[in-house]
N, C-alpha and C positions, 0 to 999 in steps of 0.2 A: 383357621389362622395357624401356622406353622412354628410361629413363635410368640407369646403373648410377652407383651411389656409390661415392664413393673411398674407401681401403682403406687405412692404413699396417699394413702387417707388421711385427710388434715380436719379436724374436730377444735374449733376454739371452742372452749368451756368456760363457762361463768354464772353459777349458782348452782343447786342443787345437781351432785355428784351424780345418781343415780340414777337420770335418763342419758349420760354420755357412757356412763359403766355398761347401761343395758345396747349403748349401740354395739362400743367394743366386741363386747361381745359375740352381737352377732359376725359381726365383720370379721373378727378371728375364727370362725365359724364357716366360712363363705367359703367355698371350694375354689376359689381363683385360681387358673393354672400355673398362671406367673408368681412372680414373686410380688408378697402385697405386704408394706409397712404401715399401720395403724400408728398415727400421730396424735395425741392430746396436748392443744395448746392451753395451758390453766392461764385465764389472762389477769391474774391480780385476784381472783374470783375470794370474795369471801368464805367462801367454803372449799377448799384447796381438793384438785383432785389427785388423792393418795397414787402411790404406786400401784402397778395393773401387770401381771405379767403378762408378754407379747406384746404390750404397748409401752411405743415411747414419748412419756413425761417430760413435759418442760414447761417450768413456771414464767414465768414475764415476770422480772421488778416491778414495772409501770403497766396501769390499765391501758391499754391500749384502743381498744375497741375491735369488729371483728376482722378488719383488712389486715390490720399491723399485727393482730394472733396466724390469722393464714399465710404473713410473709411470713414469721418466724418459725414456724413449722417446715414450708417448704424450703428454706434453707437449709434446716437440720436435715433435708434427704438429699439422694441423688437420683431418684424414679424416672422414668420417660413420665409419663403421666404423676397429675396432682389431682385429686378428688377433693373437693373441698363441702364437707359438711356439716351442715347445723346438727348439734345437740341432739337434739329433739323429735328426732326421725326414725319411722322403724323401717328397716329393711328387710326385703326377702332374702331366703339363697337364692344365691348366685346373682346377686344384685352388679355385682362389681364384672364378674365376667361377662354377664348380658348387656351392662352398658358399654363398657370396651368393645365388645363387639359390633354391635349397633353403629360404633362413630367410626371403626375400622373401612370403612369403604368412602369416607367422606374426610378424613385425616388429611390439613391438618383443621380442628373445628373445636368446637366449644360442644359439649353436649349434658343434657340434662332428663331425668325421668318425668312423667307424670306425676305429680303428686295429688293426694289426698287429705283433706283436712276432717272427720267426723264425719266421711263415706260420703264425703262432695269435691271433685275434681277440681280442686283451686287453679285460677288462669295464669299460671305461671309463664307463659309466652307473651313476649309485650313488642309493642313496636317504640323508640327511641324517644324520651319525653321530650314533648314541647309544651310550652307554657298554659296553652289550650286542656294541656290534658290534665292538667297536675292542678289548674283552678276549676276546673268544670268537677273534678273530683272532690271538692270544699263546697261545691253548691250543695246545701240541705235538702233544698226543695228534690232535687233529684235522685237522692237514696233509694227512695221506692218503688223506682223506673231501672234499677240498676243491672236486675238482669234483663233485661232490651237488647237484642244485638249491637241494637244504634249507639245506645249511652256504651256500653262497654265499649265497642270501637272508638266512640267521641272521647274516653277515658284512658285510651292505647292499648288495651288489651288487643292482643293478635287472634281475633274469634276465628279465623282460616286455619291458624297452626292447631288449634284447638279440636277443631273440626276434624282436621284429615288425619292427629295422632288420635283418635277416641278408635280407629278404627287397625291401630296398629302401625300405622306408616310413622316414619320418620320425617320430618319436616322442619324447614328453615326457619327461623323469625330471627328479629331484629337482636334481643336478648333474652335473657329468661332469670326469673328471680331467684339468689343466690341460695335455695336450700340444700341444693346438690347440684353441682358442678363439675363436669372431667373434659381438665384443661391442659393440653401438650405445653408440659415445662417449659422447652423450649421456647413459645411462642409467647407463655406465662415471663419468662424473664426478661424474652426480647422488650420489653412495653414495659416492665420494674414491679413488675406485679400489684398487688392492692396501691393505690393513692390511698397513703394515711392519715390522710388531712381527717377522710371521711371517718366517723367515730361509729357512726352507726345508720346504715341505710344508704342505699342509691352508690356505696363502693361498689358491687357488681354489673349495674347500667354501665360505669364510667371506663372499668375494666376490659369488657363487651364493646364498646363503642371504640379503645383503644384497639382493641384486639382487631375488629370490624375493619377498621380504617388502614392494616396490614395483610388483608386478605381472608384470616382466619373469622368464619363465623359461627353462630350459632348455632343450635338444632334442638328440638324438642324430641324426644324418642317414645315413641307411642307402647311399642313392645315391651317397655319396661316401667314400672310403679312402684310409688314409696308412700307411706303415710308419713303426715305430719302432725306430728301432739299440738306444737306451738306453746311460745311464751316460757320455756326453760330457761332462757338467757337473755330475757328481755325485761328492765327494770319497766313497770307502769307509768309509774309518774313521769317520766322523761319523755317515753315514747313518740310524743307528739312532736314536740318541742325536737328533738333524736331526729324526725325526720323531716321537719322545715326546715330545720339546718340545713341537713344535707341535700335537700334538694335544690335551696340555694346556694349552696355550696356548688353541687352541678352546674346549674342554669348558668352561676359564674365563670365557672372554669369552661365553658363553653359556648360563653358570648351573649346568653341572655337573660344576667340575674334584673334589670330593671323592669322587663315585660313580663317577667315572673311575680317581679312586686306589684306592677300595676294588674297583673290579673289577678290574683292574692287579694288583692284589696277590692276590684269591682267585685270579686265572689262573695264577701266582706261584707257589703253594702246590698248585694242580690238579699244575703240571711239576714241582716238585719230588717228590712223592706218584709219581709215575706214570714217572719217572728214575730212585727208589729202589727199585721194585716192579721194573724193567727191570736196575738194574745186581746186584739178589741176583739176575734171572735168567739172569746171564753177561754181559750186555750192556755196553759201554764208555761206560760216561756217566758224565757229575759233575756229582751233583743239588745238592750243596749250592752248588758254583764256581758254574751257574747261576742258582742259586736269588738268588745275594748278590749277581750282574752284573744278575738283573731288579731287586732290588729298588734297586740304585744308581740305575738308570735311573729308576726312579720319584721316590725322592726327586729326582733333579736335575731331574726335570721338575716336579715341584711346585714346586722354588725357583726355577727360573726363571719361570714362570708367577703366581708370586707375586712375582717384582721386577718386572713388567712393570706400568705404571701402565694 
């Protein structure tokens, strides 16, 4: 490449300082050719992340969540490129120049590493949710089927894209889950970047699908890998609740939040059916306590999904 394009790294931050201190870090570390700005979005975080030299700090008045921390960051820059990164990830050298390069022959695209979770290739390539995939993934009974090629594809995992970057190759899918992202500003602004309805979860699908539907798509890059710690910037309790939101928040904003509740709920009624068949056979469960926790869940995500304009 004869000229590399500059690069800001965008880090929303929100709770314990010192797994986004330790990415800084490395990334100020990274031998990138071009020019590369290291961004910390502090989004309301309880625990504020202090000043860092080589990095530029910006606190948010309001929590936002993680879409409206990545619009605000790439505002603060003017980069060809936006990296956008969770917390909570380690990187090698030269991370940042082996992925530009990578997406350099395929420009303009979306492109992402492999990652790793505790030395196990998490399936970060996914093909587009449909309602099918997002309730078959609430079925109980089928957890421990789940690595099955069948169940994962019947779940949307892209088991192809997975397949043909294990051995290096670069390859397409539909999107890929937001841990690391390098996405042409450009085509980032064309689309208005993050939807900040989203507060947390499924703002990357919605992104991808926007981006998708102007030509620019994904890519999974085989050649290049990241570890993931996970749960740096994610409250527990919420989590759940965090992402039936937003997933019917999506299903909404693109035509299918009612077949999302009606699958939501036959999956509902599969756990409860198959928790009562388990606890006459000795088993400790409580079919109905869950049964009344999913369907809460469903309701509050229909009403939240239905106050969002």
């Amino acid at each position: 490449m004869d000229t590399w394009p500059s690069v800001a790294v965008v880090i929303p931050h929100y709770g314990d300082p010192s797994p986004t201190q330790a990415l800084c870090r490395e990334l100020l570390s990274d031998p990138y050719p071009g020019t590369l700005d290291v961004v910390v979005v502090d989004d309301r975080s309880p625990e504020p992340f202090g000043p860092m030299e080589g990095v530029t700090v910006i606190r948010r008045e309001v929590n936002g969540g993680f879409g409206a921390a990545v619009n605000t960051g790439v505002r603060s820059s003017t980069s060809d490129f936006v990296l956008v990164l969770n917390s909570d990830v380690d990187v090698p050298a030269g991370f940042v120049r082996d992925l530009v390069a990578a997406g350099h022959p395929c420009q303009p695209g979306v492109f992402g590493p492999r990652v790793s979770t505790a030395g196990v290739t998490d399936s970060t390539a996914r093909r587009f949710p449909a309602a099918r995939h997002l309730a078959l993934e609430r079925v109980g009974v089928l957890a421990r089927h789940r690595h099955r090629a069948t169940l994962r594809r019947a779940v949307g995992l892209d088991t192809e894209a997975m397949a043909r970057t294990a051995s290096g190759q670069t390859w397409p899918t539909d999107w890929l889950v937001g841990i690391a992202l390098l996405i042409p500003r450009a085509a980032y602004e064309a689309v208005g970047g993050f939807d900040e309805r989203f507060h947390m979860y499924a703002e990357e699908v919605d992104l991808q699908r926007r981006l998708s539907d102007r030509g620019v798509g994904s890519h999974l890059v085989g050649g290049v890998s990241i570890t993931h710690v996970g749960g740096a910037s994610s409250d527990p309790a919420r989590v759940e609740q965090w992402l039936m939101d937003s997933r019917m928040l999506y299903a909404a904003k693109w035509g299918w939040r009612r077949r999302l509740a009606w699958a939501w709920g036959g999956a509902a009624v599969i756990n409860l059916v198959t928790a009562s068949v388990r606890r006459v056979a000795g088993r400790p469960t409580r079919p109905w306590t869950d049964f009344v926790h999913e369907k809460e869940l469903i309701t509050h995500a229909l009403r939240a999904s239905g106050r969002t304009p």
